[in-house]
C-alpha positions as YAML, in Angstrom:
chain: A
units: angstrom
residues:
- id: 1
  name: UNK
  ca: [0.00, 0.00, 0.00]
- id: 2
  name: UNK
  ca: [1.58, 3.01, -0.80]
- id: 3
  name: UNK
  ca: [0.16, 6.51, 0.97]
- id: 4
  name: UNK
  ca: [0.09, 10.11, 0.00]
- id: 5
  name: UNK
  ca: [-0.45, 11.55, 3.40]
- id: 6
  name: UNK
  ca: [-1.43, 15.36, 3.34]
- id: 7
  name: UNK
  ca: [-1.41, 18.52, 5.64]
- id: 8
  name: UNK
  ca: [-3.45, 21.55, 4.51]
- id: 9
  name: UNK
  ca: [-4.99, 25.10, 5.44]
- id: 10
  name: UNK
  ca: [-8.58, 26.09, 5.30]
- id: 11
  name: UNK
  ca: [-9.39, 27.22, 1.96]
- id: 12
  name: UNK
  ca: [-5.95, 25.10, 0.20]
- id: 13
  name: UNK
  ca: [-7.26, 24.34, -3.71]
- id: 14
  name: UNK
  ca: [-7.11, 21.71, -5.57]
- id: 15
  name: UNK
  ca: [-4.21, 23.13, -7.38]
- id: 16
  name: UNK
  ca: [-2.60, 23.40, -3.96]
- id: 17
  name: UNK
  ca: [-3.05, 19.77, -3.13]
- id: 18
  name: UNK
  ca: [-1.62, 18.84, -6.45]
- id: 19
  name: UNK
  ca: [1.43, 20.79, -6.38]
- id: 20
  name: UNK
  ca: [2.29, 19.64, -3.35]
- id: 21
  name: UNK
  ca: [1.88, 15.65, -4.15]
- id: 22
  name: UNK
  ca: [3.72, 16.36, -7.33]
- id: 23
  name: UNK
  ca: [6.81, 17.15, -4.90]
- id: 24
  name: UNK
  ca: [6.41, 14.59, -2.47]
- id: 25
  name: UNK
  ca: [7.10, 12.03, -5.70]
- id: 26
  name: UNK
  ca: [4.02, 12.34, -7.55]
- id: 27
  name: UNK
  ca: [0.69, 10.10, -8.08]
- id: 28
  name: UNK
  ca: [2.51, 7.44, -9.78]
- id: 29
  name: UNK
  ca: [1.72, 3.86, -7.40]
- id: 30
  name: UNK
  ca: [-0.29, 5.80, -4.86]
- id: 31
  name: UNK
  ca: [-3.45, 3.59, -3.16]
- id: 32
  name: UNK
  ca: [-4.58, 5.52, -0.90]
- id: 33
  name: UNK
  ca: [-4.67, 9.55, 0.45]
- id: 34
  name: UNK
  ca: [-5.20, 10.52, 4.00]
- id: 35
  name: UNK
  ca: [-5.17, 12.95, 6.63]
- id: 36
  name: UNK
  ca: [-6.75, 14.28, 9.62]
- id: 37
  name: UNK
  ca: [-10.66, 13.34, 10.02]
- id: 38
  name: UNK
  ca: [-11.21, 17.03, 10.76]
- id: 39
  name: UNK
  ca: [-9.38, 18.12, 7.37]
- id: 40
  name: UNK
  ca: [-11.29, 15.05, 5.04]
- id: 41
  name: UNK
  ca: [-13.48, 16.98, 3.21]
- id: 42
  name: UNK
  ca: [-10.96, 19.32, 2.22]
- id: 43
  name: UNK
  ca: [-9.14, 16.15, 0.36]
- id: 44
  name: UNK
  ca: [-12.38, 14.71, -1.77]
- id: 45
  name: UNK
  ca: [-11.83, 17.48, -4.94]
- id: 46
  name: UNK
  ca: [-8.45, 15.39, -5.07]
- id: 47
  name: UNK
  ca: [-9.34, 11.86, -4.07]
- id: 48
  name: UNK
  ca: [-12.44, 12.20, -6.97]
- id: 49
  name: UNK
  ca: [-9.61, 14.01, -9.15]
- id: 50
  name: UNK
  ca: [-6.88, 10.93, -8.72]
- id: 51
  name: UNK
  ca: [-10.02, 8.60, -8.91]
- id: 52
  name: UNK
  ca: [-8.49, 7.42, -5.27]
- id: 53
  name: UNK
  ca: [-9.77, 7.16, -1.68]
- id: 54
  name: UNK
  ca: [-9.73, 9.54, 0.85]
- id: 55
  name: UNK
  ca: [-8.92, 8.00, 4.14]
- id: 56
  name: UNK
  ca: [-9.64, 10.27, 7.78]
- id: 57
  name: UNK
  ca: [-7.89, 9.41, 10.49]
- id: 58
  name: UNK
  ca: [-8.98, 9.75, 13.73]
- id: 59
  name: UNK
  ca: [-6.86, 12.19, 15.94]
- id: 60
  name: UNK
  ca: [-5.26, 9.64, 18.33]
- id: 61
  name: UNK
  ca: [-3.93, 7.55, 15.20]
- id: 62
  name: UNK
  ca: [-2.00, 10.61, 14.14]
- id: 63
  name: UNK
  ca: [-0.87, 11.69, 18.06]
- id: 64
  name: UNK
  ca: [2.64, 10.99, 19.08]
- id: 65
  name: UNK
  ca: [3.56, 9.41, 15.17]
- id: 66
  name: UNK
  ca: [7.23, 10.28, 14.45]
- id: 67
  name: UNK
  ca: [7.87, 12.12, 11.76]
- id: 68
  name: UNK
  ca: [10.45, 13.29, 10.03]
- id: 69
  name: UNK
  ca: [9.96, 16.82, 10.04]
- id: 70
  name: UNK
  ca: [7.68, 19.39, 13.04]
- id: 71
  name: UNK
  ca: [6.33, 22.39, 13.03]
- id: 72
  name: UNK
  ca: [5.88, 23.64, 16.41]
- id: 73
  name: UNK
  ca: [2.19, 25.03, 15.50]
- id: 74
  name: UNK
  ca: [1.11, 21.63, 14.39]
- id: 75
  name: UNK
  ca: [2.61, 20.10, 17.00]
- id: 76
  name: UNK
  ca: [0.83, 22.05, 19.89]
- id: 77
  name: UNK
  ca: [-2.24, 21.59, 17.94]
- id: 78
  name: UNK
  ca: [-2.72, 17.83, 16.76]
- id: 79
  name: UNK
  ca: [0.09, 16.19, 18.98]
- id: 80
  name: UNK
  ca: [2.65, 14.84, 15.86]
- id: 81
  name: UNK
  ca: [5.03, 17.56, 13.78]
- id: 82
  name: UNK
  ca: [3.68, 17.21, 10.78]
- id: 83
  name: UNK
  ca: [-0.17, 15.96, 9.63]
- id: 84
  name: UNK
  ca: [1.06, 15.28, 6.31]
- id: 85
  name: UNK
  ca: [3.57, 12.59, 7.63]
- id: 86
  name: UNK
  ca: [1.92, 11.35, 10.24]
- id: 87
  name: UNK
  ca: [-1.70, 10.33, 8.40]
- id: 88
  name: UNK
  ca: [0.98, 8.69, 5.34]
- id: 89
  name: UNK
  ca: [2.45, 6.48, 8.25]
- id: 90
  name: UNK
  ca: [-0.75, 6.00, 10.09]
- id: 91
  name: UNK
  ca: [-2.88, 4.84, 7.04]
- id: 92
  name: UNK
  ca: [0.09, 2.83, 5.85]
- id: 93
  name: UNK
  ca: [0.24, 0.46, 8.68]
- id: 94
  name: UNK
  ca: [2.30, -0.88, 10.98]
- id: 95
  name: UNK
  ca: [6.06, -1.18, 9.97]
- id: 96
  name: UNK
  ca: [5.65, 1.87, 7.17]
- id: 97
  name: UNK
  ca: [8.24, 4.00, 5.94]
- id: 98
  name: UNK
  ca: [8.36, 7.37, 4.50]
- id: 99
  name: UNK
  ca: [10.27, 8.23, 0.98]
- id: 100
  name: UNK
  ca: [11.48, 11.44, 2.04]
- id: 101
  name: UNK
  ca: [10.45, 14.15, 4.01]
- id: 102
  name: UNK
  ca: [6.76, 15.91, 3.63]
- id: 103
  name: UNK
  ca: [6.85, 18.47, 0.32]
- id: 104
  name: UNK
  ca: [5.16, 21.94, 0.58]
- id: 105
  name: UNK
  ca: [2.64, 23.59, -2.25]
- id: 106
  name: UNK
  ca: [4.47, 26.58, -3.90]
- id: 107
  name: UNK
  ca: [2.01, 29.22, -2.08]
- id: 108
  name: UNK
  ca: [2.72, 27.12, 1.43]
- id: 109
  name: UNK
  ca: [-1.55, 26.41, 2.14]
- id: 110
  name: UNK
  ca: [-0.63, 22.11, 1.54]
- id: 111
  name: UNK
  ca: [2.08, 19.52, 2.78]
- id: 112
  name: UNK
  ca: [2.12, 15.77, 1.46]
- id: 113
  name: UNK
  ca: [3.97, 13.14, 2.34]
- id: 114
  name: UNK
  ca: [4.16, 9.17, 0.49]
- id: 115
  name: UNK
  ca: [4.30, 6.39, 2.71]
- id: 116
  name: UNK
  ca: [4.53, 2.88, 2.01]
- id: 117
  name: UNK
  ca: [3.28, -0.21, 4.06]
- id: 118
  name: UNK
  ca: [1.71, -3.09, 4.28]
- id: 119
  name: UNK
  ca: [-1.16, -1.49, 5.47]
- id: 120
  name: UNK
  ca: [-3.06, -2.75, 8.53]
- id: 121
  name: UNK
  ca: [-6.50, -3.72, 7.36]
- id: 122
  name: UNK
  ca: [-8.24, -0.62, 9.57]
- id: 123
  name: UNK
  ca: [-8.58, 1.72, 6.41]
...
């Protein structure tokens, strides 16, 4: 199973969310995309664009998830550094790994991150 995990503001666009996937490696393989439950909605334009699920994660499946990078902000407000990271690890399964480090949207409103796993069967 391979993850795009995303972070995002209120009001990102679709063009946003793409830019920043295209970054973190691209659609190419991708299963799944996920994030926080709170932010879902936000992802369906792309999930319906990419013809791919969206997946929300509950809160405490994205607290304390190491990631690779933190923002302090984040952090202090969802309990993991980055949302992006964290919800491509989380949906991913146990064991998961990131490719690199979460990518950021050109005008900074999106984050994504590509995990891959063998996913744990709680999607």
């Amino acid at each position: 199973m391979i993850v795009a995990g995303f972070g995002f503001r209120a009001g990102a666009t679709l063009a946003a969310l793409q830019d920043a996937l295209a970054k973190a490696g691209g659609p190419v393989g991708v299963t799944h995309l996920a994030t926080h439950a709170a932010k879902a909605d936000g992802l369906v334009p792309l999930g319906q664009a990419l013809d791919l699920p969206v997946v929300a994660l509950a809160p405490e499946r994205l607290r304390s998830v190491a990631t690779l990078t933190r923002s302090d902000r984040v952090e202090a407000l969802f309990g993991t550094g980055s949302i992006a990271e964290a919800a491509a690890l989380a949906a991913a399964g146990q064991g998961a790994r990131l490719r690199a480090p979460r990518a950021v949207s050109a005008d900074g409103t999106a984050t994504a991150a590509i995990a891959e796993g063998a996913g744990d069967g709680r999607l």
